[in-house]
C-alpha positions as CSV (number, residue, x, y, z in Angstrom):
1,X,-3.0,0.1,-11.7
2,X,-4.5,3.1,-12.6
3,X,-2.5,3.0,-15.7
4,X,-4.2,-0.2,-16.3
5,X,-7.5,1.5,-15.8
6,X,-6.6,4.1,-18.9
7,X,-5.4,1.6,-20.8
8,X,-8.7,-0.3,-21.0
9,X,-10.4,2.7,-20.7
10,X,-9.1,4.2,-24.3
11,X,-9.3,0.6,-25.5
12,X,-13.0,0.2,-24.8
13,X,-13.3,3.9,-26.1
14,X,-11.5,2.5,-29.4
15,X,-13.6,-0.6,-29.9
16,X,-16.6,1.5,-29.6
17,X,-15.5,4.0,-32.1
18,X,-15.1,1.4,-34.4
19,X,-17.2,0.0,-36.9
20,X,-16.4,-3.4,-36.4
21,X,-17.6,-3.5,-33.2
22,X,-19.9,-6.1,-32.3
23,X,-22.0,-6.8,-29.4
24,X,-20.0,-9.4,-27.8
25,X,-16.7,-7.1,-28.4
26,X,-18.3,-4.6,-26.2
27,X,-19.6,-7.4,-23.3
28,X,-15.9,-8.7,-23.3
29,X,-14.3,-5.3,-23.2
30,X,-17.3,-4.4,-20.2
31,X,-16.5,-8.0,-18.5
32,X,-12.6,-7.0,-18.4
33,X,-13.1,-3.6,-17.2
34,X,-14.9,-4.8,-14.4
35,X,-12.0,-7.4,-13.3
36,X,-9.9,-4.6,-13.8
37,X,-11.9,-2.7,-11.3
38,X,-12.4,-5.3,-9.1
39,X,-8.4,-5.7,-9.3
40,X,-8.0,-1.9,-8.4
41,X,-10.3,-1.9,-5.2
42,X,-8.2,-5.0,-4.4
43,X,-5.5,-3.8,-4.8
44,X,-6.6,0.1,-2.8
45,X,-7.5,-2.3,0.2
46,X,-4.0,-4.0,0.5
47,X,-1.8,-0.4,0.4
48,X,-4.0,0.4,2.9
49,X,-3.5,-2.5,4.9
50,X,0.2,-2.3,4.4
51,X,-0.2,1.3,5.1
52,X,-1.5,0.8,8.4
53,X,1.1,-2.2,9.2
54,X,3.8,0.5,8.6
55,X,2.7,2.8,11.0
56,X,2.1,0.0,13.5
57,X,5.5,-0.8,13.1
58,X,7.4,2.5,13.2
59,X,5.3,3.0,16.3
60,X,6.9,0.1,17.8
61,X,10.5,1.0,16.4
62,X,10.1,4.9,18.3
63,X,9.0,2.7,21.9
64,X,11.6,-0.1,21.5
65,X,14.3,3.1,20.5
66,X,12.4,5.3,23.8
67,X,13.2,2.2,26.0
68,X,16.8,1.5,24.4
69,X,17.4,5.0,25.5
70,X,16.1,5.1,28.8
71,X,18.2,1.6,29.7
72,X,21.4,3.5,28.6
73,X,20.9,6.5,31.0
74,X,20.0,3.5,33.9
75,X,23.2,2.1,32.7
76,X,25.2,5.3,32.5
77,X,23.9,6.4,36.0
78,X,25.0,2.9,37.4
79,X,28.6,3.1,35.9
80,X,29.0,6.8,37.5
81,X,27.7,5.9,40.7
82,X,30.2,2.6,41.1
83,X,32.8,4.7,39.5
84,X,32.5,7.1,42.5
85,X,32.4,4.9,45.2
């Protein structure tokens, strides 16, 4: 995105440096700038949505691996102990 931003960015820059530039050149270019900043803060808001998904997720994958763990040592324990008796 951000290359996106640059890109319009040097092409506004252009159209303004040129001589053929007219007053409805320059609204258009302004007009797609702004959906192109509208598209960026869009797109900002979902990686951090997705963002903070992930980390909800790995949090549950470290309890449900915590809990697979501690069911092993209960199962462990329970095969010594009727292996001894």
């Amino acid at each position: 995105m951000k290359k996106v931003i640059k890109l319009s960015m040097i092409a506004l820059a252009l159209s303004l440096l040129s001589a053929c530039a007219t007053t409805s050149d320059i609204e258009n270019l302004q007009s797609q700038v702004n959906g192109l900043d509208t598209s960026v803060k869009q797109a900002s808001a979902d990686a951090a949505s997705a963002q903070a998904t992930a980390a909800e997720a790995t949090t549950a994958a470290n309890q449900a691996a915590q809990l697979s763990k501690e069911a092993n040592s209960k199962l462990d324990r329970k095969f010594k102990s009727s292996m001894m008796k």
